[in-house]
C-alpha positions in Angstrom: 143.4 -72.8 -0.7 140.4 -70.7 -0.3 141.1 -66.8 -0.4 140.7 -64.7 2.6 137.6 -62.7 3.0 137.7 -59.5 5.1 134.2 -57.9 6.8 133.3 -56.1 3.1 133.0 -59.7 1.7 135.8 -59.0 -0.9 139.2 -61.2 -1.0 141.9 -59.7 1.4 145.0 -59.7 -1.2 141.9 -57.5 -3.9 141.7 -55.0 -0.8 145.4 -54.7 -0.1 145.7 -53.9 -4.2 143.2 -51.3 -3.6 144.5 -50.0 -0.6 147.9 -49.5 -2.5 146.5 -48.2 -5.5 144.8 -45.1 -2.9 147.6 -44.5 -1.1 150.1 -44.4 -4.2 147.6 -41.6 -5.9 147.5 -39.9 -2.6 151.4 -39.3 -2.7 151.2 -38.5 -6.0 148.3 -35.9 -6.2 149.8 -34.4 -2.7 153.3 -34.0 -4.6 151.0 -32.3 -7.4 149.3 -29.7 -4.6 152.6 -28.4 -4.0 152.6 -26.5 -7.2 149.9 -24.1 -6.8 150.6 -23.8 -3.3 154.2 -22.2 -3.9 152.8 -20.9 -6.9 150.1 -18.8 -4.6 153.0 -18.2 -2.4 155.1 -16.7 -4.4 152.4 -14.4 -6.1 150.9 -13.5 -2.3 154.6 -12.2 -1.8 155.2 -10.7 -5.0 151.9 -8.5 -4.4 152.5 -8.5 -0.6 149.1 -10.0 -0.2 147.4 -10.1 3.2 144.1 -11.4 3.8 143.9 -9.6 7.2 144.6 -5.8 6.2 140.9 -5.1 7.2 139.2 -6.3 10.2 141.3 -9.5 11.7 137.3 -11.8 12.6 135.9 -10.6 9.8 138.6 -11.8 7.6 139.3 -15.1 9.7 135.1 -15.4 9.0 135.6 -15.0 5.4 138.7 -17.2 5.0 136.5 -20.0 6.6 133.8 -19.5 4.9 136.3 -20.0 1.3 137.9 -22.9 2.5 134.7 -25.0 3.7 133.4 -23.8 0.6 136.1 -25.3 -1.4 136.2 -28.3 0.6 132.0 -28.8 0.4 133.2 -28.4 -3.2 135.8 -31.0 -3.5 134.3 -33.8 -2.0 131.3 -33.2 -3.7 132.8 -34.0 -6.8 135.7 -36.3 -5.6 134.7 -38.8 -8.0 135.4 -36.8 -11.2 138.5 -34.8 -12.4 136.3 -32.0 -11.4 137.2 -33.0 -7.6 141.6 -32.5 -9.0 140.7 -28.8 -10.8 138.9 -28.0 -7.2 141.4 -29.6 -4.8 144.5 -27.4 -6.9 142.5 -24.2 -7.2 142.0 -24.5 -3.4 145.6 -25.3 -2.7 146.2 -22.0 -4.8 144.4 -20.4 -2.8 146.2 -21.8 0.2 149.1 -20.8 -1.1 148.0 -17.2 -1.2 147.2 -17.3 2.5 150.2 -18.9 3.7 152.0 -15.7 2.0 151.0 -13.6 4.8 153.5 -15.2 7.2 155.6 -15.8 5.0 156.4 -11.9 4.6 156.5 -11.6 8.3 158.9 -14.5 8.4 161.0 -12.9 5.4 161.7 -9.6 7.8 164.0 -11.8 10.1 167.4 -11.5 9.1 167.1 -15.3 9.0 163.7 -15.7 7.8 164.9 -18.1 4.6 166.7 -20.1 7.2 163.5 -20.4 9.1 161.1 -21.2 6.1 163.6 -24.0 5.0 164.0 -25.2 9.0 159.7 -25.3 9.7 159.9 -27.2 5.3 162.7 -29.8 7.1 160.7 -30.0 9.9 157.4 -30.8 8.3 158.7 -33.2 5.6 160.4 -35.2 8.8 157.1 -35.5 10.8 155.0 -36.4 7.3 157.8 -39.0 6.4 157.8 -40.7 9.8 154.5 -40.8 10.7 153.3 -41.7 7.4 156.3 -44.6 7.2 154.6 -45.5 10.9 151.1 -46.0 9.2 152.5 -47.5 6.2 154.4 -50.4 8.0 152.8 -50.8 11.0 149.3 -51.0 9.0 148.2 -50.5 12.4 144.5 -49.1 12.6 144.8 -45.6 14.9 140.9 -44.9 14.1 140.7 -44.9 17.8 142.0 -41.4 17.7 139.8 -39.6 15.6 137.2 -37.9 18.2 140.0 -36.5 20.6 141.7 -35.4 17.4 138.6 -33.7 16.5 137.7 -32.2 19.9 141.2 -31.4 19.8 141.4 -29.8 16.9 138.2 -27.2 17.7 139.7 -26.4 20.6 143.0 -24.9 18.5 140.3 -23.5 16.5 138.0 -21.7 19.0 141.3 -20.7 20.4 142.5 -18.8 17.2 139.3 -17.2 17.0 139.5 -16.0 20.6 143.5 -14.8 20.7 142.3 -12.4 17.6 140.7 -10.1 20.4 142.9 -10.9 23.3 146.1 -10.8 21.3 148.4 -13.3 23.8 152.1 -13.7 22.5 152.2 -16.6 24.8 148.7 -18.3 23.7 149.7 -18.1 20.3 152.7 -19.9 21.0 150.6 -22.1 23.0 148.1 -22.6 20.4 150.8 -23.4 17.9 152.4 -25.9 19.6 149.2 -27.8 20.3 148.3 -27.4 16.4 151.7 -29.2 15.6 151.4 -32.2 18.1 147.5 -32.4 16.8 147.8 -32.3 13.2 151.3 -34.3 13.5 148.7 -36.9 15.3 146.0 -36.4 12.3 148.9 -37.3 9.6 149.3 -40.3 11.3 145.3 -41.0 11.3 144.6 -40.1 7.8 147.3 -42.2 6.2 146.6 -45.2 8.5 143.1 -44.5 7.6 143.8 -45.1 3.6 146.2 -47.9 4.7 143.4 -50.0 6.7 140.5 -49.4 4.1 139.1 -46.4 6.0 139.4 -44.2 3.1 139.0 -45.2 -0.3 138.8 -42.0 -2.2 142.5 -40.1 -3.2 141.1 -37.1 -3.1 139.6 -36.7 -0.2 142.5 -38.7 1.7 144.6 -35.6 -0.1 142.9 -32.9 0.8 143.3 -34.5 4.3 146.7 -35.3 4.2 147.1 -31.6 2.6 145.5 -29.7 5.4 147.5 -31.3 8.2 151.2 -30.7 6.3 149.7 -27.0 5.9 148.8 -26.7 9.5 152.3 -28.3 11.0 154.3 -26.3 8.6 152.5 -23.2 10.0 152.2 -23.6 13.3 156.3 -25.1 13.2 157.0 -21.5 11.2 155.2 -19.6 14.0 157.6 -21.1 16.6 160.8 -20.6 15.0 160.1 -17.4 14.1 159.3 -16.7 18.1 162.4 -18.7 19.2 165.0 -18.2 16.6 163.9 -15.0 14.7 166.7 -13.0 14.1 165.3 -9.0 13.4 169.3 -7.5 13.6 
């Protein structure tokens, strides 16, 4: 019996192997960003760190600038343990923003109740969707563009409620960023589980920034729904 061939010419059960080999280092080294990212947390806190003490665009500005820097970084070297030291140091650094909300989360009454809820919550969405992906090995490529337009909306958004200051389009903006990047988890995994992506650490740098955004934007909501500040 001849072996399958898919379009890249090499046998279909070689590119499964491959496919698995990706996604298992992509669990793995995700797992691994975890560290530095409570790590940075917990020293953000600790030093009550905020990124936005001076002027709110200037520092969104500067926080984007460090992060695409990072990420030009990363996969510029994603074929070296360089692309590993990068892809942590960033996720440090992550970890240090996310400590921002976390403080404002921590003056609720409730506020460890609400961390562990939007944790819960994420971990469900990243387990089904990436179970979905997994098992399905359904290709959901098609979704890429309106995730992308989607996600630049959120973005331009942001940028804009820093000025206008909207309770209600922040909540708005955060439930859009969780449906979104609840959508992008399910694109990046099926991307590594279809062929799509062959690199680990660029699928977990992926995978990494849309846990980070659902956790965030799911933290944002509970703390406008179920903060408790008696």
């Amino acid at each position: 019996m001849q072996p399958q061939f898919q379009m890249t010419g090499q046998p279909t059960d070689v590119m499964t192997v491959q496919q698995n080999k990706v996604l298992r280092n992509t669990f793995m080294l995700l797992a691994l960003t975890m560290v530095p990212t409570v790590l940075g947390a917990l020293v953000g806190v600790q030093m009550e760190f905020s990124f936005m003490a001076g002027s709110p665009l200037m520092s969104f500005l500067l926080f984007l600038g460090i992060a695409f820097g990072f990420m030009w970084g990363i996969e510029r070297t994603k074929n070296s343990g360089m692309g590993v030291v990068l892809l942590l140091a960033f996720t440090f650094f992550m970890g240090l923003m996310l400590s921002r909300i976390l403080q404002v989360a921590l003056g609720f009454s409730n506020g460890g109740s609400l961390i562990a809820m939007a944790a819960g919550g994420t971990g469900v969405i990243f387990f089904s969707l990436a179970g979905v992906a997994s098992v399905t090995k359904k290709d959901f490529s098609f979704m890429g563009k309106f995730l992308f337009i989607g996600m630049i909306v959120v973005l331009l958004a942001a940028l804009g409620n820093i000025f206008f200051q909207i309770p209600a389009l922040s909540l708005t903006i955060s439930a859009v960023a969780v449906m979104i990047f609840s959508a992008y988890i399910l694109y990046d995994i099926s991307r590594i589980v279809t062929g799509g992506e062959d690199n680990y650490i660029s699928a977990t740098l992926a995978v990494y920034l849309d846990i980070y955004n659902v956790f965030v934007s799911l933290l944002n909501l509970l703390m406008a729904f179920s903060g408790d500040r008696d």
